[in-house]
N, C-alpha and C positions, 0 to 999 in steps of 0.2 A: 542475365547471366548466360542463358543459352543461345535468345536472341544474337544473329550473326556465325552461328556457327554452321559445320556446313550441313547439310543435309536437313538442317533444322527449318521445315515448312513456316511454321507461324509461333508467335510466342503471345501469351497474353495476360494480364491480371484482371482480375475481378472481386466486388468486393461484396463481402455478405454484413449481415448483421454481428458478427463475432470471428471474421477471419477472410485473410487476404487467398484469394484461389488462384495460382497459377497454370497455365493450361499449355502447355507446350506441344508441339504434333513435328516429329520427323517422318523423312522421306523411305526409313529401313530401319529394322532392328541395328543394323549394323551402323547408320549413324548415330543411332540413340546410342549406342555403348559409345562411341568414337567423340561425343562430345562430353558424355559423364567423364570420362576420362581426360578429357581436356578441362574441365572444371574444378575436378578434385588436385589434377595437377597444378593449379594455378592457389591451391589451399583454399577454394573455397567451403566453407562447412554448409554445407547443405540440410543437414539437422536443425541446427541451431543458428540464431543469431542474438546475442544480448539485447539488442531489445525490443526483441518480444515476450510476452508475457508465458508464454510455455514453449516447451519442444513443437514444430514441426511435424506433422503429419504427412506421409511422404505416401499417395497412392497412385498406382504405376497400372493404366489403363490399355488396355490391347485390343485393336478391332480385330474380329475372331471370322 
């Protein structure tokens, strides 16, 4: 989903014993808005997908 966008460094999945982990890493706060906003405009629902078995857990990491 974010894979290819721009500023977007690395994109990945990973899997656990109960849940799929996406791990995405941009180049700036500024692409990271610049690509949500390309996502959400393309209707993607980032909450939710029918089939998975619950909502999305959406944690938003920041090196400090």
């Amino acid at each position: 989903m974010f894979r290819g966008a721009p500023g977007c460094l690395s994109a990945e999945c990973r899997l656990s014993d109960d849940a799929v982990i996406s791990i995405v890493q941009w180049e700036s706060e500024e692409a990271w808005a610049a690509s949500l906003v390309a996502v959400q405009a393309a209707e993607v629902d980032l909450a939710y997908d029918e089939r998975e078995a619950r909502p999305r857990e959406i944690v938003r990491v920041v090196a400090g």
